[in-house]
Structures are given as C-alpha cells and as structure tokens.
C-alpha positions in Angstrom: 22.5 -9.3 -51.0 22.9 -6.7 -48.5 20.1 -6.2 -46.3 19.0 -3.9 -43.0 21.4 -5.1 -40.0 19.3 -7.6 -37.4 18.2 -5.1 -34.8 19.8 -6.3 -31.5 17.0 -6.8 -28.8 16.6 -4.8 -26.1 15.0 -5.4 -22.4 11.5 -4.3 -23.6 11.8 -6.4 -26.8 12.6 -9.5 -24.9 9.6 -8.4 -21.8 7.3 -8.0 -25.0 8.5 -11.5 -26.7 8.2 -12.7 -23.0 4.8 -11.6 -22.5 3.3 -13.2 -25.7 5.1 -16.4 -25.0 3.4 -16.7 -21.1 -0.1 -15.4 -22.7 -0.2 -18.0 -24.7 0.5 -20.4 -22.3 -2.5 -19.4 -20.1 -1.2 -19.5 -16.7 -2.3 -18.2 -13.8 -1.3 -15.4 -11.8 -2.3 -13.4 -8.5 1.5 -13.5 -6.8 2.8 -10.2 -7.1 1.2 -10.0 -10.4 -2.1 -10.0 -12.2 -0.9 -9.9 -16.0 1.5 -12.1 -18.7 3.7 -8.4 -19.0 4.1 -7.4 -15.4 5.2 -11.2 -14.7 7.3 -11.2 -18.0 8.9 -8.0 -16.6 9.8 -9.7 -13.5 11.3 -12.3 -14.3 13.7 -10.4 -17.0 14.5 -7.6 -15.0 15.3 -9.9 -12.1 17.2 -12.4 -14.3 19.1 -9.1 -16.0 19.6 -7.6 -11.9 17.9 -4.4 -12.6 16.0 -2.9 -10.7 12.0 -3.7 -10.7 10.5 -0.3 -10.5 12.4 1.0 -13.2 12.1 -0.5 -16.5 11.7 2.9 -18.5 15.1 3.3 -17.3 16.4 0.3 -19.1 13.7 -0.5 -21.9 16.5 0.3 -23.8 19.3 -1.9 -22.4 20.6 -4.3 -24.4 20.3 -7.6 -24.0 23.0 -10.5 -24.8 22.7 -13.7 -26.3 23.9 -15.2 -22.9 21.5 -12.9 -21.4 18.7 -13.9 -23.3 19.7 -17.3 -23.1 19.4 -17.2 -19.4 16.2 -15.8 -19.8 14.4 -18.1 -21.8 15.4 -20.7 -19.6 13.9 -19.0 -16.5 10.2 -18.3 -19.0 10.4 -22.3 -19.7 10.7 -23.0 -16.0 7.6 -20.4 -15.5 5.8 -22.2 -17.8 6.8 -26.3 -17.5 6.3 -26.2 -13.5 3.3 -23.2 -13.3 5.0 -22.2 -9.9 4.7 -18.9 -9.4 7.6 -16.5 -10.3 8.2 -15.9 -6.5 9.5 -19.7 -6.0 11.9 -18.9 -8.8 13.3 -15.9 -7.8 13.0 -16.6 -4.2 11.7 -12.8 -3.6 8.4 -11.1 -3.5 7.6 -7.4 -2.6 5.1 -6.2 -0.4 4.8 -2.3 -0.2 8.2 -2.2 -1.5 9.8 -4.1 1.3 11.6 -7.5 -0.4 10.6 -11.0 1.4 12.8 -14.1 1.1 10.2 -17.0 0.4 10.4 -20.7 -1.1 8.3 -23.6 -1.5 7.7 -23.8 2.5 5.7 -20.9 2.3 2.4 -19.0 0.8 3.2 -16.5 -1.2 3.0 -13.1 0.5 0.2 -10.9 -0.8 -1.9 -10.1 2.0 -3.9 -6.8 1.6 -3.2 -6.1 5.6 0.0 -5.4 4.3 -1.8 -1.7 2.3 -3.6 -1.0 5.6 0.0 -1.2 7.7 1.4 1.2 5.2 -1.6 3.4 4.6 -2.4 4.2 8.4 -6.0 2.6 8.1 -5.9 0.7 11.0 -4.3 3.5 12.9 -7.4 5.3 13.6 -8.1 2.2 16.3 -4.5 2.3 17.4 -3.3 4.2 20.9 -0.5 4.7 23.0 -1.5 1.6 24.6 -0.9 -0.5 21.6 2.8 -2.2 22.8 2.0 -5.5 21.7 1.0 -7.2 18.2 0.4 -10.4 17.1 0.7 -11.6 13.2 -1.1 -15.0 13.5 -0.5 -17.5 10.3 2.5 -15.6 9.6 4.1 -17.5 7.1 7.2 -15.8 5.8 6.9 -13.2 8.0 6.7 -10.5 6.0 3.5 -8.8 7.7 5.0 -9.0 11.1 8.4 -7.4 9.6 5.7 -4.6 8.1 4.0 -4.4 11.1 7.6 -3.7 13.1 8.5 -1.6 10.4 5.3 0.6 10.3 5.4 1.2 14.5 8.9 1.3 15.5 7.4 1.5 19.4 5.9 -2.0 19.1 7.2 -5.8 19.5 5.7 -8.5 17.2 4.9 -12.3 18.0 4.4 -14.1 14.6 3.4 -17.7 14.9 2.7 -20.1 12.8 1.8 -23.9 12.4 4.2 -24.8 10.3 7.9 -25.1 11.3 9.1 -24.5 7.2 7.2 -21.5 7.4 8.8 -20.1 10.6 12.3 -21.0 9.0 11.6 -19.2 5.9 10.2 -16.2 8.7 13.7 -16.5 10.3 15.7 -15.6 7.1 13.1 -12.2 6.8 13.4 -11.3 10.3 17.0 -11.6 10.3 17.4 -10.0 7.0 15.3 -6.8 8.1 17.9 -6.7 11.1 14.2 -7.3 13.5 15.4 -10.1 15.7 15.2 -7.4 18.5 11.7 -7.0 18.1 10.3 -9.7 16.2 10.0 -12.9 18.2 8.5 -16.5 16.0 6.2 -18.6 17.1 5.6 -22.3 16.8 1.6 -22.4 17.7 -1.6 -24.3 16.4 -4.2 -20.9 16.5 -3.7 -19.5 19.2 -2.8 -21.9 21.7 1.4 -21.8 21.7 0.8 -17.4 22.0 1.9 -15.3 25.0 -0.7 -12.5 25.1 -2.3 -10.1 25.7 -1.9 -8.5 22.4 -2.9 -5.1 21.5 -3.4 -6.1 18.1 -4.0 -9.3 16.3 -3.2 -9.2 12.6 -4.4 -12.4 10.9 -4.0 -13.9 7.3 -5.4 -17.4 7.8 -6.3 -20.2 5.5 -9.8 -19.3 4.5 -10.1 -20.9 0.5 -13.6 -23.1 0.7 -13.3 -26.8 -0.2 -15.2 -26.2 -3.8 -12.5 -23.2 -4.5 -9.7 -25.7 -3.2 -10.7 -28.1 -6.1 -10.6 -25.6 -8.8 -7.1 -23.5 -7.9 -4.8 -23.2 -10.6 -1.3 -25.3 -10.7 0.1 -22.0 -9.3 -2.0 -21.8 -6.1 -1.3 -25.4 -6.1 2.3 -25.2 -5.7 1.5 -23.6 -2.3 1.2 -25.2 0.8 -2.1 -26.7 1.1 -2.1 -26.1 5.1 -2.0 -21.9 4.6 -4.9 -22.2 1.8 -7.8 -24.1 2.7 -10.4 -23.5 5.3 -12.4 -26.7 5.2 -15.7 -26.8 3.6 -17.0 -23.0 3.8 -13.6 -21.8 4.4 -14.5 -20.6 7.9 -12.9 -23.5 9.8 -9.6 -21.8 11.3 -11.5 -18.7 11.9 -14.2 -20.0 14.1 -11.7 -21.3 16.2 -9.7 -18.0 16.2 -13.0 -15.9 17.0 -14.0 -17.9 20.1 -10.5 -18.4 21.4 -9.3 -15.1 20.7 -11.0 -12.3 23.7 -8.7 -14.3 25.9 -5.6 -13.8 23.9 -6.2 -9.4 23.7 -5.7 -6.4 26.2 -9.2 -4.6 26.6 -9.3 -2.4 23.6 -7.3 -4.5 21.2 -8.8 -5.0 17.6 -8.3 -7.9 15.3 -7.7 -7.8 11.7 -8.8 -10.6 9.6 -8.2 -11.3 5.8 -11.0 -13.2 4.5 -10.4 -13.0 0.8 -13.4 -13.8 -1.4 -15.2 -15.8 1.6 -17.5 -12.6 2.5 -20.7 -14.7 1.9 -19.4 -17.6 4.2 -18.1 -15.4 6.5 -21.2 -13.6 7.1 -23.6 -16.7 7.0 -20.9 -18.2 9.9 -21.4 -15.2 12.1 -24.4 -13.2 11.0 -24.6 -11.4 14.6 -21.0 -9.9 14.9 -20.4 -6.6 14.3 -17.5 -5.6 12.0 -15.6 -3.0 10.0 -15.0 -3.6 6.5 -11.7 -2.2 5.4 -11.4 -0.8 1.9 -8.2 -2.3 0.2 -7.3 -2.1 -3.6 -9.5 -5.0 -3.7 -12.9 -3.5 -2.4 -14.1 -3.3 1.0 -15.0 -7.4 1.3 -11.4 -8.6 1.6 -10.5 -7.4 5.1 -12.4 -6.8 8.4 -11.6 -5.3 11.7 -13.4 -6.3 15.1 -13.1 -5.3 18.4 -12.4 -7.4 21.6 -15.6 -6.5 22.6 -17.7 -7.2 19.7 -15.9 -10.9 19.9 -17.1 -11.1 23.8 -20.8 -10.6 22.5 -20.1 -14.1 20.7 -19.7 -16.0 23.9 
C-alpha cells in the first residue's frame, strides 16, 4: 500500500516534541528561562549551533536522524539530572552578552544586569564614579556588564568562593577585560581594596524555609551563593554595617534581594531606600546611598 511520505522533522517539530516531553516531566525553571518551549528551544538550537535569537529563521531546518539523536540525548540529561540547561551547555546570556559557567557557579540571572544596560542606575552615577565593586560575583558576568556598560571605569569582583572566581577568570578573559577587571578572593567585604564608587551586590539572600523547598534545579547550585540563613538577611547585615567604610562619599550600593522584601524590610525598617523597577516589579532590587547606610551606625 502506498501511503503519504513520513514528513521529515524540522527544528520547530522537534522544539514542539521537546517541549511536551519537558512539560510533562514538571521541572523547574527560572535560569534563563521560565517555560518547557523557551528551554526546549535552547537546548535544540544550541545542540543544532544555531543561533538563539533566531529560530523563525530556522523553524524550518531540517533536522537529521543523528541530529535528533543528539538531541534527545541532551532532553534525557535535562530531565534524569534536573540541572539546569546552563550546566549542560556551559553558557547563559545576560542582556545578550554570553557567560561561560559550570557547576562551581550560580547561575547568572541577576536583574542588576537590566539596570546596567538600561541606564537606571545612571541617574546616581557622576564623573566621579572611577571605581566599582561587584560583590558575590560569581561568574563574573555583572562585573564584565558593568565594564562593558562604562568603558571609563575599573571593576573589583570578589567572591568567597575560589571555583567561582575560576569560572570568573574564563569570562573576564573571554570578554578580553583583564585590563580592567581585577578578581577577588574576599569573605564580604573584608579581602576589598576600596573606596568604591559603586557597590553592585547579588548575594545569597534565599531564607532557610525557601532553602528547604527549592527545586532539584536550584539545588544543583551552590548552596554558599543561595541561602541567607534563617530570614535570608544574614550576609546583608554584615554587608550594610561594614560597607560606609568600603565607599567614596557619594557612592550608592545596589542590592538584589529577590523575593526577601518582607525580611528585608522587617531587618532594617529605618533605612531609606530606592526601589528599582526591573521586569520583575519594583521589590527585587534596591539602591542606597553611603549616607543613608551611615544613619545605621
């Protein structure tokens, strides 16, 4: 019997395929993306090399049996580990710039890294900002956006953790910023070398009861750049009292707190802040002054 040729499928059939397959294996996401067909996209565009922001482009493509062989071993991986599609592809994108990162490393996804390319913190910028610290750095990837966005500064990023700082190496070199960019082993504050004209700060801030329920995928991160002790505000009292000392006299501090805005408040009820509106909201992010801070004292 002759019948209608086997359609052969294309990279949209296999991203739609892709994304039924990770719905219904309800995992979790939140590391570059928030949906089972942006994260199916991801991982077959980057499997296939082509580019990311362009799958109208090649909906059409098709793809091989080797190809889609390759893929669907890269969806099981996905799925049998629930690490998130960054530690398998071993890049993430912030603003369009690409970041190296691995399993010594959070994740980038910092909404400081909107306000760096949007000019929002600019407005408490000067020509006497020189200096900039990204504190909890990680990767590195906001003190690479940070370079990038100001060519006229030097950044300090420092971090606890040595693995991080090596994973912050390969992004610094790779953005060709070693001129500029100069890592830093430090516990808080103390290992710095202000003054700084501006402290950028992503720190662990996840409370102790959201630490217990975190997906595998949040998980697979390193504990040390997640949790914030019991109200999630541990690391930041200590980098709220310790940090007039570290900044010039008009420098500003940016802070990610994530969803802690209850805590945060309740922690410091009398300090005076600007909420920064992100695509998340205007609780994520704050700003505050050096001498807002000194009031604290």
């Amino acid at each position: 019997m002759s019948g209608q040729p086997a359609t052969e499928p294309t990279v949209i059939s296999v991203i739609e395929a892709g994304a039924q397959q990770l719905e219904a294996a309800q995992l979790a996401y939140g590391h570059g993306t928030t949906n089972a067909f942006d994260e199916a996209a991801w991982l077959v565009l980057w499997r296939l090399g082509l580019p990311l922001d362009d799958l109208d482009g090649v909906a059409e493509r098709v793809v091989t049996p080797e190809e889609q062989a390759q893929i669907a071993e890269l969806l099981r991986q996905r799925i049998s580990t629930r690490k998130p599609a960054a530690y398998l592809t071993h890049e993430a994108w912030l603003q369009g710039v690409p970041f190296y990162v691995d399993e010594r490393a959070i994740v980038p996804r910092s909404f400081i890294a909107e306000l760096l390319a949007d000019g929002t913190i600019d407005a408490w910028l000067g020509e006497h900002t020189r200096r900039v610290l990204d504190l909890c750095t990680g990767n590195g990837s906001l003190a690479v956006l940070a370079a990038l966005a100001w060519p006229e500064v030097t950044v300090d990023g420092a971090d606890l953790s040595e693995d991080a700082l090596a994973v912050a190496r390969i992004n610094v070199d790779r953005h060709d910023l070693q001129a500029r960019v100069t890592l830093l082993h430090s516990d808080g504050l103390a290992g710095v070398h202000g003054p700084y004209d501006l402290i950028l700060c992503n720190p662990p801030y996840v409370n102790a009861q959201s630490m217990a329920a975190l997906p595998a995928e949040y998980r697979a991160e390193p504990e040390l750049a997640l949790a914030g002790g019991s109200d999630g505000m541990d690391f930041i009292r200590r980098l709220l009292r310790d940090a007039p000392e570290h900044m010039s006299e008009h420098a500003v501090l940016v802070l990610e707190i994530g969803n802690e805005r209850e805590y945060f408040e309740a922690a410091f009820p009398q300090l005076e802040v600007a909420w920064l509106e992100t695509s998340a909201g205007t609780d994520q992010v704050l700003l505050v002054t050096r001498e807002a801070l000194l009031k604290l004292q």
